[in-house]
N, C-alpha and C positions, 0 to 999 in steps of 0.2 A: 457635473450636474449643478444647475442652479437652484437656490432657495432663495424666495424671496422675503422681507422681514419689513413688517409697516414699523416707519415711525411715530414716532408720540404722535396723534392727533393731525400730523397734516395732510396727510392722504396721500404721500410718495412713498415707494416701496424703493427699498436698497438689491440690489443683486449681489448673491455670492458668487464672484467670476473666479476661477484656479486657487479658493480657500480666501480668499480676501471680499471682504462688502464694499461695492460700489455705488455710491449715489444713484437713484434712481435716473436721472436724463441721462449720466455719462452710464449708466447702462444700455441704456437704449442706443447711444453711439458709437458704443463697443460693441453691441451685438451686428447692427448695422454695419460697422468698417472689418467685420467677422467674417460676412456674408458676402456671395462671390456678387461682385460688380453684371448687371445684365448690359450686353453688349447693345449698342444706339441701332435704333432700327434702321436700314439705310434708306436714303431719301428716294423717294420714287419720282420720275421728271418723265412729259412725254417730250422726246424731241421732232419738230417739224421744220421740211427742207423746203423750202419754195423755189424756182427759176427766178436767176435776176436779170433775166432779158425782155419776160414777157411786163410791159409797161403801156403806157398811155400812149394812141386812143386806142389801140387793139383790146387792151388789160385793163378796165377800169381798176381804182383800188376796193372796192366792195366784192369785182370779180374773184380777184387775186385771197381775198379774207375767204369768199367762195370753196375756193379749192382746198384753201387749208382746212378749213372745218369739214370738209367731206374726206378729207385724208384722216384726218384725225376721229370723226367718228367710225369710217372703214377700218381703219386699225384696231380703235376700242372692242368694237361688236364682233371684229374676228378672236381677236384672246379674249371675251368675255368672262370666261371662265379660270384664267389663269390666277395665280393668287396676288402676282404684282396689280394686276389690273385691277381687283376687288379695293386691294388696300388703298389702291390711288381714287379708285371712286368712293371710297367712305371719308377721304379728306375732300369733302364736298367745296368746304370756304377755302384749303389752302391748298390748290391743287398748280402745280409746277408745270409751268410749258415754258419749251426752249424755242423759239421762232429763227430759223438761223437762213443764208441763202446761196444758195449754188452759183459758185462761176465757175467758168474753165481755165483751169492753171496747168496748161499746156503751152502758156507764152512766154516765149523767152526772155530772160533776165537782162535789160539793159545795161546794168551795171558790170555784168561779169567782165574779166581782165580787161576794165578799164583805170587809168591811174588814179590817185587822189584827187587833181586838178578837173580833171573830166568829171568825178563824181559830184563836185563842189557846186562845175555850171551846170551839170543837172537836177542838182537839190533845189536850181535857183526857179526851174520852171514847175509851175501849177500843172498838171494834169488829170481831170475828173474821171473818175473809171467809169461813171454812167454815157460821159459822153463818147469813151470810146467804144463800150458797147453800142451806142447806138451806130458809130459811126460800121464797125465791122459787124452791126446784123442787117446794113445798109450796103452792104457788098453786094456784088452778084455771083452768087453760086456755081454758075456753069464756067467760071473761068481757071483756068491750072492752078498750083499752089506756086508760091514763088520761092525765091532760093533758098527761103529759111525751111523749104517743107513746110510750110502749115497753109491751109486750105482758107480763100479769103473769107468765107463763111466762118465763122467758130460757133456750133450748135450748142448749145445749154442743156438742149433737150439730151443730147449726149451723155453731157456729165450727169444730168439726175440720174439717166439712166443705168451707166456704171456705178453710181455709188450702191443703187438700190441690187447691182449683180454683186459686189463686193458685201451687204448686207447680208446677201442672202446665202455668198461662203462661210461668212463669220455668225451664221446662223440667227441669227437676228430677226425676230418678226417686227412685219413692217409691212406700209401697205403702198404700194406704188398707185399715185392716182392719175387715171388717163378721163382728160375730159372727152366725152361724146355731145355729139358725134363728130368731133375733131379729130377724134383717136389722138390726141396729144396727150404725153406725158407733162405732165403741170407741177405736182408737187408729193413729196412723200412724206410719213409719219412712220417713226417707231410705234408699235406698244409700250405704255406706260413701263417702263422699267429702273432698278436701281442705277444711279446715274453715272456709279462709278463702273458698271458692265461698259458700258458704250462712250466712256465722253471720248476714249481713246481715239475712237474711230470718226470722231465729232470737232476733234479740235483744229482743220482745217479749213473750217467753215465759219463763216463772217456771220454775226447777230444782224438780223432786216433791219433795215433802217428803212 
């Protein structure tokens, strides 16, 4: 039990902590390093997936911002109600979005069992991954896949769409968004949730540029 004891005239009070008087502040920091630590709220983030195939002139970039904000509010207004989503719309000014974008990593590894000297003259050449997307969503379709198996086409709209089947194993809400009336899969959003639930499932995925 504590009692506490005014000194002469200055208006701090002493504590009696285990039979001994402690100075008034270092009271106050011993009761304080006393008390059990409250665990740090975890941060809330909404993550949003985009296609990085679909681009200029078919994709304007206002279209493409389009689809994210309709992913992202279709997601919110369906867990409206949940508690992560409350706590994330009451951080009105500091609210966390991860803008991240889908490609298809189903291509095979150039490097694999090649020697050091082969890996050296191909470190030596440039190659832009937008322009080989354009170059293989420049394919034609109807023709066989060639000796490595993979089909000249590589669809994007694919991959969104397995991630959003793999979301939806690992339980995850999430909102898949199909533009109309294209019926095209464009882009998907989590529900605002804690960010260490999902980076797991997120760290595969390149930040938009």
């Amino acid at each position: 039990r504590a009692a506490s004891l005014r000194r002469g005239g200055a208006g701090l009070r002493d504590c009696v902590i285990a039979g001994r008087a402690v100075p008034g502040r270092a009271a106050v920091a011993a009761v304080a390093a006393a008390a059990p630590m409250a665990a740090p709220a975890p941060r809330i983030v909404q993550y949003v997936v985009l296609r990085a195939d679909l681009r200029a002139p078919a994709w304007s970039r206002g279209a493409l911002v389009a689809q994210a904000c309709h992913a992202c509010l279709a997601a919110v207004h369906l867990a409206r109600e949940h508690a992560d989503t409350q706590r994330y719309l009451q951080q009105l000014h500091h609210m966390a979005t991860v803008v991240l974008q889908e490609y298809t990593n189903n291509l095979p590894d150039v490097l694999e069992d090649r020697g050091s000297r082969e890996i050296e003259e191909l470190e030596e050449f440039c190659i832009w991954q937008g322009i080989v997307l354009d170059r293989l969503m420049g394919l034609k379709d109807d023709k066989s896949c060639g000796p490595d198996g993979l089909h000249p086409k590589v669809p994007d709209e694919e991959s969104l769409v397995k991630l959003s089947q793999r979301l939806t194993e690992e339980q995850v809400d999430h909102k898949l968004w199909v533009e109309q009336p294209e019926n095209c899969p464009t882009c998907l959003a989590l529900r605002p949730c804690p960010k260490e639930q999902v980076q797991g499932l997120m760290k595969n995925l390149k930040l938009l540029k």
